[in-house]
PDB file of N, CA, C and O in Angstrom:
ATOM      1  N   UNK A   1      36.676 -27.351   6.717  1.00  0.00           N
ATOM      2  CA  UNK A   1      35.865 -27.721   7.844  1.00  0.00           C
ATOM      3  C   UNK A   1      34.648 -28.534   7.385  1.00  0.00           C
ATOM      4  O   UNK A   1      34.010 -29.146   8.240  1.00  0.00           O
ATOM      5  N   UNK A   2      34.274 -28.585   6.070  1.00  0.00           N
ATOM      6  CA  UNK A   2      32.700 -28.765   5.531  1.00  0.00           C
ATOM      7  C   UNK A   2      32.988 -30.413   5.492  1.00  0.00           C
ATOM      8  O   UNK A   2      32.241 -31.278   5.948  1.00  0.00           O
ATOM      9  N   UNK A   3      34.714 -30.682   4.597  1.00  0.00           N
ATOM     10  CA  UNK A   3      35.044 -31.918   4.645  1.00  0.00           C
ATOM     11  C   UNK A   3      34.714 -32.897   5.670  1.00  0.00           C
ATOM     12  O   UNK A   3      33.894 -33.811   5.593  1.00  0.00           O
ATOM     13  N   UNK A   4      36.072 -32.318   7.414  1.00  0.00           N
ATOM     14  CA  UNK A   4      35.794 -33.088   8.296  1.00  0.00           C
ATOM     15  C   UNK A   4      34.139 -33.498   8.844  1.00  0.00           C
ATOM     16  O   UNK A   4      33.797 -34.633   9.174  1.00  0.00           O
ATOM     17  N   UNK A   5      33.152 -32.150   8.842  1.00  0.00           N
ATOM     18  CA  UNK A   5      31.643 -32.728   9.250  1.00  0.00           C
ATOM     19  C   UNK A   5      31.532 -33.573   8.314  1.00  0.00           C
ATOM     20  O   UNK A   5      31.520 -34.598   8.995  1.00  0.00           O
ATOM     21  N   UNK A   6      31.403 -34.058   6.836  1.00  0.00           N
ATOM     22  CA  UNK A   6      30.872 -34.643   6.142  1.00  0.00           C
ATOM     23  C   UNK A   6      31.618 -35.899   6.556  1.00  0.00           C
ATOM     24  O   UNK A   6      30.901 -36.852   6.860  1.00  0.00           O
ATOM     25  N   UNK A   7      33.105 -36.090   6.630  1.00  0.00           N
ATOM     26  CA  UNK A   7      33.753 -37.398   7.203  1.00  0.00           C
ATOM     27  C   UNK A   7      32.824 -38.135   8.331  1.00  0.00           C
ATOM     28  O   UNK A   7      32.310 -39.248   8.209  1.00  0.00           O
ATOM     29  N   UNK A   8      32.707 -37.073   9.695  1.00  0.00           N
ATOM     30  CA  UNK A   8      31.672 -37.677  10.681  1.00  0.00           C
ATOM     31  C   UNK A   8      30.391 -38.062  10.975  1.00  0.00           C
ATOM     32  O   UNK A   8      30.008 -38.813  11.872  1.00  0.00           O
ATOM     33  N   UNK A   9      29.576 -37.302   9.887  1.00  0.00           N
ATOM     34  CA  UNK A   9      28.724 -38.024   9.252  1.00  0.00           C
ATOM     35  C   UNK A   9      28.319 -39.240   8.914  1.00  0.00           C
ATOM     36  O   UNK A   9      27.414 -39.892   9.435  1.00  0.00           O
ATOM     37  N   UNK A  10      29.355 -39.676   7.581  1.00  0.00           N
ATOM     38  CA  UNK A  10      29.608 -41.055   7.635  1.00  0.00           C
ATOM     39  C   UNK A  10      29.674 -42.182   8.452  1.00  0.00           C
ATOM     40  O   UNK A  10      29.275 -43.331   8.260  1.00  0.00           O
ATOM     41  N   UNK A  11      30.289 -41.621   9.468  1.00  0.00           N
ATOM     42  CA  UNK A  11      31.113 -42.650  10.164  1.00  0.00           C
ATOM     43  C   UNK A  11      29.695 -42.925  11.141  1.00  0.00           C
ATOM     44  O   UNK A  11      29.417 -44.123  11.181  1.00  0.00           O
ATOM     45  N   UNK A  12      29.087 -42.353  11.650  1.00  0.00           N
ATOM     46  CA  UNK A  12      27.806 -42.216  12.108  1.00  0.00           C
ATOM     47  C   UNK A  12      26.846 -43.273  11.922  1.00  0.00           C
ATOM     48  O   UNK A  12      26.227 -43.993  12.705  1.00  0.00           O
ATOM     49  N   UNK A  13      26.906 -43.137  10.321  1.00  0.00           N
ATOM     50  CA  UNK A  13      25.551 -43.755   9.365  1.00  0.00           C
ATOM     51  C   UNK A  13      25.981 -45.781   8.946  1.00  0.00           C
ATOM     52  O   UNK A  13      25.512 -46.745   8.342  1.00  0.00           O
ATOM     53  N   UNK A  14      27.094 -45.403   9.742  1.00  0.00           N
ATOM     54  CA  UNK A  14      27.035 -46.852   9.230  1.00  0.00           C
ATOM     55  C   UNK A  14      26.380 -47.957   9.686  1.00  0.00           C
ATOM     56  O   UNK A  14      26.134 -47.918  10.891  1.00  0.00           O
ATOM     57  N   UNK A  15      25.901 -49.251   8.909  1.00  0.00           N
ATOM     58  CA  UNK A  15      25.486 -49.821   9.237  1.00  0.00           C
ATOM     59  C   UNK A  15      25.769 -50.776  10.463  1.00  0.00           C
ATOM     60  O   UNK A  15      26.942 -50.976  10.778  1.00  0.00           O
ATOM     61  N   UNK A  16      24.718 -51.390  11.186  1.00  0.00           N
ATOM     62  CA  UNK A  16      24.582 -52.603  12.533  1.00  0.00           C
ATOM     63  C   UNK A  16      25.573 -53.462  12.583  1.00  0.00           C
ATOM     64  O   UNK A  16      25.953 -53.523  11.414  1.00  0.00           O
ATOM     65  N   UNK A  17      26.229 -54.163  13.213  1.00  0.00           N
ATOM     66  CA  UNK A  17      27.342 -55.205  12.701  1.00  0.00           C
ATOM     67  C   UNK A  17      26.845 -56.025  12.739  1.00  0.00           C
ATOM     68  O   UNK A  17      25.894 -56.041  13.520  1.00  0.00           O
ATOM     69  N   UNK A  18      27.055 -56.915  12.156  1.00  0.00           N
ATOM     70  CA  UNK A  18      26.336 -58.364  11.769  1.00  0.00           C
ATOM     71  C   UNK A  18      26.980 -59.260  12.769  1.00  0.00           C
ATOM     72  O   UNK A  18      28.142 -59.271  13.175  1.00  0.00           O
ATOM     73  N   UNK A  19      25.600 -60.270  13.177  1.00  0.00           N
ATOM     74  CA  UNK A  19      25.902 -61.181  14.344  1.00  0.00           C
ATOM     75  C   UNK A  19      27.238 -61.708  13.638  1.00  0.00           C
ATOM     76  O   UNK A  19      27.558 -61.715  12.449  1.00  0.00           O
ATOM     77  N   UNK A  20      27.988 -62.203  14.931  1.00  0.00           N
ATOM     78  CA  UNK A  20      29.383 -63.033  15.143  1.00  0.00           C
ATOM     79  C   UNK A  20      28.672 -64.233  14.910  1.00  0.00           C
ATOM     80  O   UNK A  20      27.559 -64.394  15.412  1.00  0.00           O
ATOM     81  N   UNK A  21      29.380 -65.371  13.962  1.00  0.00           N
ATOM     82  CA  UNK A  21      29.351 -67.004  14.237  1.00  0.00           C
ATOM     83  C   UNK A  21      30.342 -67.432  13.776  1.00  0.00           C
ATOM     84  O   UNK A  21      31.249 -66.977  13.079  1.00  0.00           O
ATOM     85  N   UNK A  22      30.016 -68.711  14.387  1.00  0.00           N
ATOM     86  CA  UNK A  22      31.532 -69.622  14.207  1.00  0.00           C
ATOM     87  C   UNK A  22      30.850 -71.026  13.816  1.00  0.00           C
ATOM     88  O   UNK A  22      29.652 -71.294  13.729  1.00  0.00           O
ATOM     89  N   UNK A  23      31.816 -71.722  13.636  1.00  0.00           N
ATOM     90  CA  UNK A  23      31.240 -73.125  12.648  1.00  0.00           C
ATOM     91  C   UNK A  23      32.005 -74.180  13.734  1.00  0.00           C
ATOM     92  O   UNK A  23      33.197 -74.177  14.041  1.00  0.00           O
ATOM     93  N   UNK A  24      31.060 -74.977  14.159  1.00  0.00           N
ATOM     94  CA  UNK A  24      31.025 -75.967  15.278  1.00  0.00           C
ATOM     95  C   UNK A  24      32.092 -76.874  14.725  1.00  0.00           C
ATOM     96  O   UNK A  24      32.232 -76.737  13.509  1.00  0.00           O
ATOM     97  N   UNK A  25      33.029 -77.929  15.391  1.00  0.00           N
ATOM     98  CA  UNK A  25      33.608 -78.886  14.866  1.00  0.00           C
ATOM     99  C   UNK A  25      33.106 -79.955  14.878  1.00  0.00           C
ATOM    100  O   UNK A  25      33.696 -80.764  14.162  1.00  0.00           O
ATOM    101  N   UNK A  26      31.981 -80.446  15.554  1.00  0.00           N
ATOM    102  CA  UNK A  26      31.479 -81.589  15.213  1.00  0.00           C
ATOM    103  C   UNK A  26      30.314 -81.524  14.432  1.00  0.00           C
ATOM    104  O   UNK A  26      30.057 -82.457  13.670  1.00  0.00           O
ATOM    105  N   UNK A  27      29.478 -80.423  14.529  1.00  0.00           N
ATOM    106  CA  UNK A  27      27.854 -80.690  13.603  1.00  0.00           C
ATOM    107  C   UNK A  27      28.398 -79.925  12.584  1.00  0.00           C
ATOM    108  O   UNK A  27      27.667 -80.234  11.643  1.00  0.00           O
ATOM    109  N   UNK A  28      29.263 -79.068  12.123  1.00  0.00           N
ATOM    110  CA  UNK A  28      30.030 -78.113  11.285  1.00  0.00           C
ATOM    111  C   UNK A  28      28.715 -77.457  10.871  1.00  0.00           C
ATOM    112  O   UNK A  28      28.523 -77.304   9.665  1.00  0.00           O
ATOM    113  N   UNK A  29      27.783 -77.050  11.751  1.00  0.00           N
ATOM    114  CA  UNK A  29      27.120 -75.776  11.313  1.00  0.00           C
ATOM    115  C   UNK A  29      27.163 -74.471  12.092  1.00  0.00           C
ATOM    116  O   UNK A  29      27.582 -74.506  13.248  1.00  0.00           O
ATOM    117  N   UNK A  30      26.739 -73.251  11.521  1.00  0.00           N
ATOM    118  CA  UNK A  30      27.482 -72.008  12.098  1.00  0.00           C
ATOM    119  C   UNK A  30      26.456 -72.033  13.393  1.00  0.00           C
ATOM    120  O   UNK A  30      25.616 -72.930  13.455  1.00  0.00           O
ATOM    121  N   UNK A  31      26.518 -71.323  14.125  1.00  0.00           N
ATOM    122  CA  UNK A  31      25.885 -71.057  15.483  1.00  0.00           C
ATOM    123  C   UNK A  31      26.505 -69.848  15.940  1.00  0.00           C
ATOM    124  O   UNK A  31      27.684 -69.494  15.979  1.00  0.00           O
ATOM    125  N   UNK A  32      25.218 -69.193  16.343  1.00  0.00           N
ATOM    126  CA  UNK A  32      25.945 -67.793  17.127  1.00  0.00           C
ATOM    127  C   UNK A  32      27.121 -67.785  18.018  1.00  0.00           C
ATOM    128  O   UNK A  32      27.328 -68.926  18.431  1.00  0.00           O
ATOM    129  N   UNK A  33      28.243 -66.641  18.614  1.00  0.00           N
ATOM    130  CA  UNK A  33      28.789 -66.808  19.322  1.00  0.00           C
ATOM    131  C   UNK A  33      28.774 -66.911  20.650  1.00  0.00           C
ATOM    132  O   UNK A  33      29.818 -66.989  21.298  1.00  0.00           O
ATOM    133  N   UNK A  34      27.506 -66.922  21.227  1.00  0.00           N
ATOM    134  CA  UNK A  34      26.965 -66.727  22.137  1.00  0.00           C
ATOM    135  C   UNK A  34      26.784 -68.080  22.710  1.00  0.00           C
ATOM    136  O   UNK A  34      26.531 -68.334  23.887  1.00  0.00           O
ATOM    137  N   UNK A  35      26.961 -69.007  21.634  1.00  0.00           N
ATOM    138  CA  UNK A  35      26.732 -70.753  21.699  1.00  0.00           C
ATOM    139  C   UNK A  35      28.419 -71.227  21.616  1.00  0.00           C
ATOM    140  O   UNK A  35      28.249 -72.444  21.534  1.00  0.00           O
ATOM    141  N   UNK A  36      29.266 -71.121  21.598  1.00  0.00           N
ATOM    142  CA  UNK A  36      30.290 -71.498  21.583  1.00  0.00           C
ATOM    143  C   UNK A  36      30.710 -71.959  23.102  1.00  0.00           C
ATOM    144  O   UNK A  36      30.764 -71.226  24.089  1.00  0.00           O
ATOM    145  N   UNK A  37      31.020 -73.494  23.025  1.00  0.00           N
ATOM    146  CA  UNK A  37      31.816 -73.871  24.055  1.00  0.00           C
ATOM    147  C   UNK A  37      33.674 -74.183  23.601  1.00  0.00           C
ATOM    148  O   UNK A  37      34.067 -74.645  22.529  1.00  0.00           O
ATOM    149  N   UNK A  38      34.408 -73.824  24.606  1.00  0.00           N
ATOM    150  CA  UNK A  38      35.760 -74.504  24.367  1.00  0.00           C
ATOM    151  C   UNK A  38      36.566 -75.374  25.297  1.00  0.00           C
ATOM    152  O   UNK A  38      37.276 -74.891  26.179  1.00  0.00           O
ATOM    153  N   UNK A  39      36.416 -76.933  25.036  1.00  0.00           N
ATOM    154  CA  UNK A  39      36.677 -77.655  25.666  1.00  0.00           C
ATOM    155  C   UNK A  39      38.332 -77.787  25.355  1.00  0.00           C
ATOM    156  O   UNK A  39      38.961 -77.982  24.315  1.00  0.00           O
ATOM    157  N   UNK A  40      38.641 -77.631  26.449  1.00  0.00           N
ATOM    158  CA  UNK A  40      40.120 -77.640  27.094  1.00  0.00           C
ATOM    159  C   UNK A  40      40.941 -78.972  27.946  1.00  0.00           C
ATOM    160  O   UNK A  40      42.054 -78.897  28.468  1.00  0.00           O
ATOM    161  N   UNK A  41      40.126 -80.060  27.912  1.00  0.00           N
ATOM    162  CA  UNK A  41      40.700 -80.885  28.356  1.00  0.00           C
ATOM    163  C   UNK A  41      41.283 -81.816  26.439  1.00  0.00           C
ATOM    164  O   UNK A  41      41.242 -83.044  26.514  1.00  0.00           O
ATOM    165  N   UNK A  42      41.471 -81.581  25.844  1.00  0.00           N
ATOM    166  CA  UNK A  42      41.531 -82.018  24.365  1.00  0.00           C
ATOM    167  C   UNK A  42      42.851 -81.456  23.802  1.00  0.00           C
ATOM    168  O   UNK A  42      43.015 -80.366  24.352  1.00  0.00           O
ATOM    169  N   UNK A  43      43.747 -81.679  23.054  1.00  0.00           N
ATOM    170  CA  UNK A  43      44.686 -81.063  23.546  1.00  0.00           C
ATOM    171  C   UNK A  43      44.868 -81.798  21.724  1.00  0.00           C
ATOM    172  O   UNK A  43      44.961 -83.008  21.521  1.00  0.00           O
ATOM    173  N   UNK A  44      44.884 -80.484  20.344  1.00  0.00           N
ATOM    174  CA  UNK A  44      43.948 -79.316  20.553  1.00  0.00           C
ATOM    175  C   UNK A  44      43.028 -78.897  21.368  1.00  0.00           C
ATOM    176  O   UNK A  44      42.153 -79.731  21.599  1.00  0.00           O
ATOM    177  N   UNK A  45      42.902 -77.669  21.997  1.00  0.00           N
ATOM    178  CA  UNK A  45      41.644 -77.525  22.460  1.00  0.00           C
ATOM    179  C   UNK A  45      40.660 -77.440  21.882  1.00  0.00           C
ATOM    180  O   UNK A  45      40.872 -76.290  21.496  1.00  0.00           O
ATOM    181  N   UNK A  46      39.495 -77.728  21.367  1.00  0.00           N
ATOM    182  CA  UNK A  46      38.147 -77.936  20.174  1.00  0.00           C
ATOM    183  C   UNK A  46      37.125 -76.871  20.744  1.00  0.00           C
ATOM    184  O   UNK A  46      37.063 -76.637  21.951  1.00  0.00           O
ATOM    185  N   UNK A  47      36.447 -76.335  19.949  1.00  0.00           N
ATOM    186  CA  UNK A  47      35.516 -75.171  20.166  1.00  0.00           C
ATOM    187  C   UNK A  47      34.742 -75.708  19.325  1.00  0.00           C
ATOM    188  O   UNK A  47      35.136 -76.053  18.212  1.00  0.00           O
ATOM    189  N   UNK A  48      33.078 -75.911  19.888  1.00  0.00           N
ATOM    190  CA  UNK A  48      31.734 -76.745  19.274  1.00  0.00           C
ATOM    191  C   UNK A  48      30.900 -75.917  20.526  1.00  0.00           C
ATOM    192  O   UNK A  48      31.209 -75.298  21.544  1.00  0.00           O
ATOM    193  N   UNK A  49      29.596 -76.318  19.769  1.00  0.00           N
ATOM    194  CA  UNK A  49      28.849 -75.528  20.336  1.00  0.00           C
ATOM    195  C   UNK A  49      28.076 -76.412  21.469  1.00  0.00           C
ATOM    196  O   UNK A  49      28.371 -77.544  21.851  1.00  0.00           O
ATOM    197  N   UNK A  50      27.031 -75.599  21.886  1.00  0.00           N
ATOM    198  CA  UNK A  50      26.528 -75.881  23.376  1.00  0.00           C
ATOM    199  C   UNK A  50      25.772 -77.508  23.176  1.00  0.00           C
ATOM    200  O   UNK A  50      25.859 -78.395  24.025  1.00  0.00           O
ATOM    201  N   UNK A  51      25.065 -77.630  21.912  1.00  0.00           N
ATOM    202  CA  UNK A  51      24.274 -78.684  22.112  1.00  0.00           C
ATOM    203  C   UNK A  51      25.608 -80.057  21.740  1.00  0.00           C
ATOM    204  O   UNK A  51      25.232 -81.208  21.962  1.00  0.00           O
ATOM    205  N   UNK A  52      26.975 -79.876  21.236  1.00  0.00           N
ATOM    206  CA  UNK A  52      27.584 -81.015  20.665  1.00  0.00           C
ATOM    207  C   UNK A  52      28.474 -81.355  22.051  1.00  0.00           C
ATOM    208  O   UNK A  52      29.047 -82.397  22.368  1.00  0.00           O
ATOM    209  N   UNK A  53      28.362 -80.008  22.785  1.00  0.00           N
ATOM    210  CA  UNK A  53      29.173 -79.806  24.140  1.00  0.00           C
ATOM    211  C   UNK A  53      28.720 -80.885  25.786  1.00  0.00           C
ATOM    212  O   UNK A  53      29.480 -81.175  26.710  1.00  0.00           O
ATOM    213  N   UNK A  54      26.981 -81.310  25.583  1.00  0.00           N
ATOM    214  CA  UNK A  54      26.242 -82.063  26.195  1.00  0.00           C
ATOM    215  C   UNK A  54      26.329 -83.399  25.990  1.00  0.00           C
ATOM    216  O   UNK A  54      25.962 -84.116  26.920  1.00  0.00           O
ATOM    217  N   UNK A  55      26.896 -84.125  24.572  1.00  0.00           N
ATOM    218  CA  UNK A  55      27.160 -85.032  23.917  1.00  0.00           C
ATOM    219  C   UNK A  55      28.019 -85.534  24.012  1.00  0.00           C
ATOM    220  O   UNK A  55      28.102 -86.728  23.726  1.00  0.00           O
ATOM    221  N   UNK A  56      28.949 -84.872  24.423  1.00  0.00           N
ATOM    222  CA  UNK A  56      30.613 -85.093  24.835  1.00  0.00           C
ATOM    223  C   UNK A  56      30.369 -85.588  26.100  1.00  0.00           C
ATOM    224  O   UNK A  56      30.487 -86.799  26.282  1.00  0.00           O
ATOM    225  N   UNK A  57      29.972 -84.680  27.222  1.00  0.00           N
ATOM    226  CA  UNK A  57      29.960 -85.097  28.727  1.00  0.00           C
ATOM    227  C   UNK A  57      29.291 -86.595  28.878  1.00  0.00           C
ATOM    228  O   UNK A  57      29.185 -87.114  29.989  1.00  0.00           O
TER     229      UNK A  57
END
């Protein structure tokens, strides 16, 4: 029994997850995921972020 508490413990203590990013296709720098656009008229569809996404239109 001493095992499983000490297992849940652990699992507890772990660390924050580290922000999500992704790497733009046109400025190829990372940007949160929170900035990700995916333009769908492109066929690949291309995923770039919000400011390369204004540039396009």
């Amino acid at each position: 029994m001493a095992v499983a508490k000490q297992k849940s413990e652990t699992r507890t203590k772990k660390s924050a997850p580290k922000d999500v990013t992704f790497k733009c296709r046109l400025c190829e720098k990372q940007k949160p995921i929170s900035e990700m656009k995916i333009i769908k008229r492109f066929r690949p569809v291309i995923v770039i972020c919000q400011d390369c996404e204004k540039g396009i239109q």
